[in-house]
N, C-alpha and C positions, 0 to 999 in steps of 0.2 A: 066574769070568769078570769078576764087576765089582771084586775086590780090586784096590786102589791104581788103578784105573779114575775120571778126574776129572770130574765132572758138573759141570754149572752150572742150576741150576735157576729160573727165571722166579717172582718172588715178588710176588704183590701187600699182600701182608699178611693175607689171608681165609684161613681154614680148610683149604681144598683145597690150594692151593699149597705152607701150612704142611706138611701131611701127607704131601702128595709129598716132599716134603725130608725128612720124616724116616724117610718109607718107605725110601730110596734111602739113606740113610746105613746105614740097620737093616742094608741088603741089602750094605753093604760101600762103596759107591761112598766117595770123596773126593768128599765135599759141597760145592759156595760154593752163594749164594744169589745173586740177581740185581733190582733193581729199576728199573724205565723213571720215568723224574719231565719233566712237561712243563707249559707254564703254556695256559691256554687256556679255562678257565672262567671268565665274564663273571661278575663281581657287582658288584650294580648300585650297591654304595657305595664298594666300595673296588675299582673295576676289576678286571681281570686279577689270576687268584689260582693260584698253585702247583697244579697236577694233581698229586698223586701224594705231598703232604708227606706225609699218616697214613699213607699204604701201605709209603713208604720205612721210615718210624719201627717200624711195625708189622711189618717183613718183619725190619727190623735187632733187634728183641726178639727173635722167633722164632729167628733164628739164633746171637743169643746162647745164649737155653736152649738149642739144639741143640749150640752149639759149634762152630760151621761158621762161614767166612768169607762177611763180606757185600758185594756191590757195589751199587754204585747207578749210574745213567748219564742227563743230561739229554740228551730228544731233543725237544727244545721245538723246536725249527727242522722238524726233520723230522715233527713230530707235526702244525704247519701247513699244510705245505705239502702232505702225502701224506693227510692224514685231516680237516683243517677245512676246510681249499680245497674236496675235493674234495665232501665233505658240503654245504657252502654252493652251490657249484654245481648238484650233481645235483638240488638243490630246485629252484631259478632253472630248472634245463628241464624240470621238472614229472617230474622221478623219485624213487624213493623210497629213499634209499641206507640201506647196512649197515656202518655205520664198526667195527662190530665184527670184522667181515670182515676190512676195509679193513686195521684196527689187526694182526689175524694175518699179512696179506700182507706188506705194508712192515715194519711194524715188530718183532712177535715174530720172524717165522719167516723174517726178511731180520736185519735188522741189529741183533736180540739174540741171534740165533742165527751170525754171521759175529766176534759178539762174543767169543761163547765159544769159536769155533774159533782167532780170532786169540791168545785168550789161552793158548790149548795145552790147553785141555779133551777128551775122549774125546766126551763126550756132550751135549746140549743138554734139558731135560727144560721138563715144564708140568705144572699140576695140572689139563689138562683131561679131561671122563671122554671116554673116545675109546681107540682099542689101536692098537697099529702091531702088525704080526702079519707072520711070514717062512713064504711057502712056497719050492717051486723055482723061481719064477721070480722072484723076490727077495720084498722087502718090500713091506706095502700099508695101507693104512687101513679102521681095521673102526669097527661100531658099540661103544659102549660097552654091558659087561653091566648094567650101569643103563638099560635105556630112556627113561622119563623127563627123565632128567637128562642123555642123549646130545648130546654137542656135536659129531660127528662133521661136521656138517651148518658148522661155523665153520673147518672146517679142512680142506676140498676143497682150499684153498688152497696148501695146504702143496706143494714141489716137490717130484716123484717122488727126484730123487736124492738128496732130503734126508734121507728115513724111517729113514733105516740109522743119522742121527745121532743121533735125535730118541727120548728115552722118555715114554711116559705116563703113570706106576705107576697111575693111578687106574684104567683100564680095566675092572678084574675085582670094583671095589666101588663100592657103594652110595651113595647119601648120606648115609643115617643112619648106616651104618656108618663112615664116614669121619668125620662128628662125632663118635661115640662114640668113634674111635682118640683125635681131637685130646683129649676131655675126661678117657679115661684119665690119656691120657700128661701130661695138665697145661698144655698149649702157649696161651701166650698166646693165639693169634686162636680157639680154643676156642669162646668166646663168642658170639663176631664174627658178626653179620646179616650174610644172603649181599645182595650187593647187585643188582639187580634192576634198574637203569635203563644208559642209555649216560654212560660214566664224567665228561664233559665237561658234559651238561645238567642243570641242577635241576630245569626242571620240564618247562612247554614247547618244545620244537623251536622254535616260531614267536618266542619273543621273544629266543632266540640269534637266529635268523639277522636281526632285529629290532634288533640291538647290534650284529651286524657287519658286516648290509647292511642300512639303512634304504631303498635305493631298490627293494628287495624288494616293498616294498608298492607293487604295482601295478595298479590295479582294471580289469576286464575284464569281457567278456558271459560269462554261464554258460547255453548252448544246450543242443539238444534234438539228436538224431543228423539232424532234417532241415535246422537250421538253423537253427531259429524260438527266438528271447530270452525263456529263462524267468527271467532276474535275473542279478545283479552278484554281481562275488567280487573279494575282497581282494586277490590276487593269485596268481599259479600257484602258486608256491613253499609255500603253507600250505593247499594240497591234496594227497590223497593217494588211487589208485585205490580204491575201494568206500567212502571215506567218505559219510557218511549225515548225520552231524549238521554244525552250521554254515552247511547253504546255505542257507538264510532264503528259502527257497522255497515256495509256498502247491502240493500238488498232492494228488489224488484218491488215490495212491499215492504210496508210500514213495520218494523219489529218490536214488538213488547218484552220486559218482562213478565215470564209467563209461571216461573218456578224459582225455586234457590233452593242447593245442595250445598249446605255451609259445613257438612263433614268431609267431602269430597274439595269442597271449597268451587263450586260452581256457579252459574247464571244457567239458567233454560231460558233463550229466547223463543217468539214466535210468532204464531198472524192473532191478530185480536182478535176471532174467535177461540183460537185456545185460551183465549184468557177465559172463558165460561166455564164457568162448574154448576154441576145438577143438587150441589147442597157442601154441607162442612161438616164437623165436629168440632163442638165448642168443650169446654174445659174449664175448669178455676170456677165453676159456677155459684151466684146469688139467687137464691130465688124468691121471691115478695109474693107468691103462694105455697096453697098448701101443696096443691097439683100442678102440672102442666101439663093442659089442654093438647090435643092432640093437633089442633091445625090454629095456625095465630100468623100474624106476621111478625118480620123480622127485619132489622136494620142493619147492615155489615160495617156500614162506617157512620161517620155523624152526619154528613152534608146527602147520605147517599136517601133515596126515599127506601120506603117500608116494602116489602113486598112479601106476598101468601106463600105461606111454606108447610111442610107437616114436619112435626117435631115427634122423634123418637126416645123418653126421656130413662137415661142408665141412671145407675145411682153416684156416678160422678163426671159425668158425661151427657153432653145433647145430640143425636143427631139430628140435622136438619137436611131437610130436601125442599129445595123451590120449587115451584108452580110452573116457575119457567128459569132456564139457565140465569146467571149473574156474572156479570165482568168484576176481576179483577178481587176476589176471595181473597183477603191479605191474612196470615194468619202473624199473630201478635196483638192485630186488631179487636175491638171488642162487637160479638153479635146479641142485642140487645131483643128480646120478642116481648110486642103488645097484643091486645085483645080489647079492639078499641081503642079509647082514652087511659087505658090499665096499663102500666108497666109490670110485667110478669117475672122480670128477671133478665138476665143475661151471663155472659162467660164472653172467655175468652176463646178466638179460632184458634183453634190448634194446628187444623190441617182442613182442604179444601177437598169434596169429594170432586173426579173428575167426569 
């Protein structure tokens, strides 16, 4: 099935993506590699700096050892406008976005995946751990046999009719088994630290949007849910639901952010039960069925566990209600609902029910 079969495979230069290329070539496929390059990380001495020079550099080794043809594709314009705009914004109204998300929506799984169709490929591949799995009613999105390492949860996003094009050889390994392939076989990114932040910031969030909206900093009351002025804040944009440190607040008990009124230009501090909500409404929504089941669980962040909800589904709109309250409902963030091993869809929260 995959002989003379042309993939194109999403290469950042890291370990995983290496191994998927060379899983895929093992298994037959006609190989290329593929690399996205954008400029968009501030530094602070030499301005604006190449996103993506070691990944290109590191993805075009790997493909050399493989023997596989490599691409590369500058999406600096679209990499602004679809994932830093939108990033710098959703701060500015006091939400908490997911540009990882974002970067699978627009960019992998839109236009490096319409990349490889236009160039005449069969397939489109990633090295995320994630399955794409075919029953009778077509194909769907499962979890990865890695739990841990499941990224199932960043790729709700993906279009239902896209699955059929789309491989993910990692699905059925590990991570240490997948470093151990890299270090047998020899492959450069072998070595390679997985990298652990969002690909554009060095450190903090606040001093990006700091470099490319100073009027960001906008000082405000930070309240109590009756009204009453418990102290000043920096501005909305460099808060985030359930944070705890930074308010410079004297109180007898531990204070959260518990709300954000970025039209009024506010903080709602409070006690960490306020931070619980009895469900959300989600928005922007994917769905990877035909229907959505009336009771599934649901994810509110990446790291957070799954928990049973009933879902009320609008036609551009989800309500969700938990089983039992949840701390810290962030809306910007993406709620992700399974049924089982099935990723069924997701959106993004818009707003928290209280």
């Amino acid at each position: 099935m995959s002989k003379n079969k042309k993939i194109l495979v999403a290469m950042s230069g890291g370990v995983d993506s290496s191994v998927a290329a060379m899983i895929l070539k093992n298994e037959g496929f006609n190989t290329a590699g593929v690399t996205m390059c954008f400029e968009s990380r501030i530094d602070r001495t030499n301005g604006i700096r190449c996103l993506g020079a070691d990944a290109v550099n590191n993805a075009r080794k790997t493909c050399g050892y493989l023997g596989i043809p490599h691409y590369f594709i500058d999406y600096s314009r679209q990499f602004k406008e679809k994932i830093i705009k939108k990033f710098i914004g959703s701060y500015i109204k006091g939400k908490t976005p997911n540009p990882c998300i974002d970067c699978n929506r627009h960019l992998k799984f839109e236009l490096l995946l319409n990349y490889a169709k236009n160039l005449g490929f069969d397939y489109f591949a990633t090295g995320h751990y994630a399955k794409i799995l075919e029953n009778s009613s077509g194909f769907y999105l499962a979890r990865a046999k890695d739990r841990q390492k499941d990224q199932s949860y960043f790729l709700y996003v993906i279009k239902r009719s896209e699955l059929g094009f789309i491989k993910l050889p990692l699905g059925d390994y590990d991570k240490n088994t997948v470093r151990k392939i890299a270090l047998e076989a020899g492959l450069p990114a072998a070595h390679k630290e997985e990298s652990q932040d969002i690909c554009f910031l060095d450190n903090d969030y606040r001093d990006f949007l700091l470099s490319l909206k100073p009027g960001c900093r906008n000082p405000g009351d930070i309240i109590d849910k009756e009204g009453n002025v418990l102290g000043r804040h920096r501005g909305v944009a460099f808060y985030t639901i359930g944070q705890r440190k930074g308010l410079g607040i004297s109180s007898s008990e531990p204070l959260y952010v518990t709300d954000m009124d970025a039209g009024r230009n506010l903080i709602i501090a409070g006690s960490r039960n306020e931070l619980k909500s009895r469900g959300l409404v989600a928005g922007d929504l994917n769905l990877l069925v035909d229907s959505m089941p009336s009771e599934a669980t649901v994810k509110i962040r990446y790291q957070s566990a799954e928990v049973p909800c009933n879902i009320r589904q609008y036609k551009k709109s989800s309500k969700v209600l938990f089983d039992e309250a949840q701390e810290a409902v962030t809306p910007g963030q993406s709620a992700v609902f399974y049924k089982g091993d099935k990723i069924l869809g997701g959106g993004i929260i818009k707003r928290r029910i209280k």
